[in-house]
Phi, psi and omega in degrees: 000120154270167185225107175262183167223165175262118190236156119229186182234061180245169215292316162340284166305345165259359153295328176290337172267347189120337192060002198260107181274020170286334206291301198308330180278336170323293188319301160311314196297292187309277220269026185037069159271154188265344177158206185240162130249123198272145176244129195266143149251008173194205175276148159272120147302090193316327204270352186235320145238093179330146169276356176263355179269322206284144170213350177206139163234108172282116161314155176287136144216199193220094179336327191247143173151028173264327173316333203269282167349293194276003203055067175231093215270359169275310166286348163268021168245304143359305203260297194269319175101330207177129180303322157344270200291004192270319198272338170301304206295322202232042156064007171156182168298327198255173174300281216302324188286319189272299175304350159288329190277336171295339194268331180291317190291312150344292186307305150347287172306309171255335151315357200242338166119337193317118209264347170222172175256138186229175191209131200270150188205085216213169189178102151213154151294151184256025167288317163326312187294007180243321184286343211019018173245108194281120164313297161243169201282168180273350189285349187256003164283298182288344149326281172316314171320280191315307186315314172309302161323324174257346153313292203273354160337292188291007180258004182259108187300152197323290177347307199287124182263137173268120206248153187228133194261149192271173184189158191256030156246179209281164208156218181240102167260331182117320202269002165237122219274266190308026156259320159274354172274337169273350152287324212283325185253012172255011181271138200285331182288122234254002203240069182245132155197203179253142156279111152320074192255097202309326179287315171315325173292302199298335141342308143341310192233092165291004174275005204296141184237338200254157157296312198304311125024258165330324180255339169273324181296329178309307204290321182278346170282325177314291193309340197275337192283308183068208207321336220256014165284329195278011171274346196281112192223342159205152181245147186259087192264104141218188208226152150196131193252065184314307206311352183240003164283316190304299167340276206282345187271293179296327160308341188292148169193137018287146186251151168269172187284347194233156179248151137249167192300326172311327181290307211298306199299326202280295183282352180274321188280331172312326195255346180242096174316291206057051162291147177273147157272147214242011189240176155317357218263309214294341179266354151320292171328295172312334201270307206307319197283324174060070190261172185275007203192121187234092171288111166274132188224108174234173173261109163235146196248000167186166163278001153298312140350278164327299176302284195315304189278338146296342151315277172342328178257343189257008170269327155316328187251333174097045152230045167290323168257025165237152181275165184261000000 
């Protein structure tokens, strides 16, 4: 099993280091990390994230995005207000101007050595993320998700596992067993499996009060999955206990017709926490899935921060004092 953390190299995150790679390699070492998985948000710079640190790359996405997909130009002009601001976000007018920005990004990743990928499998508006009343369905998200997948397929190398992340907005959540069978087995790329994003489930459930709580709903939705548990091949392992923000967030009313993105980032982080976890429920986890590719995936504002919430989970796993 390695045990990474979550990085990217948009500026911010190389601010956090420093611009430095002795700090980031200080960092891997003092906490026995085998390296990162990185969201390339820019070019990569070999010299700052080393190619002996990379082992996973979370691809870039875009919440919004089943419209642009079928062409549904009333509802993206709606959405954006101007094909202008419709070709900034997805790179041009067309299918192929967006799947180029994925395949430049694919290309990135694996010159860089990586061994796997992960992709997000997910679709809401964002008058949705407040309204809860969704356009589409998760079986017509994960259509498409395939559809997408097998564009992009032939740029992805036989090696590389393309790993697909679960979310509590409709997709691939984890909780319909023949909604995951049906991504898993129609994606043309045959080296697939899932990422596990333990707060993304527990998300799932707004009754969840606990950690312990939190790791018996994982394990029984896992369990609930039968073979299609054993595609579970890395975990993004934090917690988040939401449930009474989630609670009141489908209750709220009047919704506006518009967001701003500060509103939209203040409320998807209420509900999606990134916490570490600080009990045994985490190692409950770790054993049952038993995985190749272990992620501490926080939200962090410095490297104390940072530094403070990977003690905390790795004292949860009893590896504070062990080398990997």
């Amino acid at each position: 099993m390695l045990q990474l953390v979550n990085l990217s190299n948009y500026v911010t995150d190389n601010e956090l280091i420093a611009n430095n790679p002795a700090r980031l390699s200080s960092f891997l070492e003092q906490h026995n990390l085998d390296g990162l998985e990185l969201m390339l948000c820019a070019p990569w710079d070999d010299k700052l994230h080393k190619r002996e640190w990379l082992h996973g790359c979370h691809l870039r996405f875009w919440p919004w995005w089943l419209d642009f997909w079928r062409g549904d130009q009333a509802a993206l002009l709606q959405q954006f207000g101007s094909q202008d601001e419709i070709n900034a976000c997805y790179g041009g007018p067309a299918r192929e101007d967006w799947l180029d920005i994925y395949r430049e990004n694919i290309r990135t990743a694996t010159a860089a050595g990586v061994k796997y990928l992960v992709f997000h499998v997910s679709h809401v508006r964002v008058p949705e993320l407040f309204s809860w009343q969704f356009s589409a369905t998760s079986r017509e998200i994960i259509e498409a998700t395939i559809e997408v997948v097998n564009a992009l397929a032939p740029d992805i190398p036989r090696e590389t596992a393309l790993l697909f992340e679960n979310l509590w907005w409709p997709g691939l959540t984890l909780t319909d067993k023949e909604l995951t069978a049906l991504l898993l087995n129609n994606v043309a790329h045959n080296n697939c499996g899932i990422m596990l994003d333990t707060g993304h489930l527990m998300n799932t459930n707004p009754g969840l009060k606990s950690e312990a709580e939190g790791a018996e709903y994982i394990l029984a939705t896992l369990e609930k999955l039968g073979h299609y548990r054993h595609f579970v091949r890395g975990i993004h392992l934090h917690k988040s206990l939401s449930g009474k923000y989630l609670r009141h967030s489908q209750r709220a009313k009047p919704h506006k017709a518009e967001y701003t993105m500060e509103e939209v980032m203040n409320h998807v982080l209420k509900i999606d926490e990134h916490r570490p976890f600080n009990t045994a429920a985490a190692q409950q986890i770790v054993d049952y899935v038993q995985p190749e590719f272990l992620v501490h995936e926080f939200l962090y504002n410095s490297l104390a921060d940072w530094e403070q919430k990977l003690n905390t989970q790795r004292q949860a796993l009893n590896l504070t004092e062990m080398a990997i």
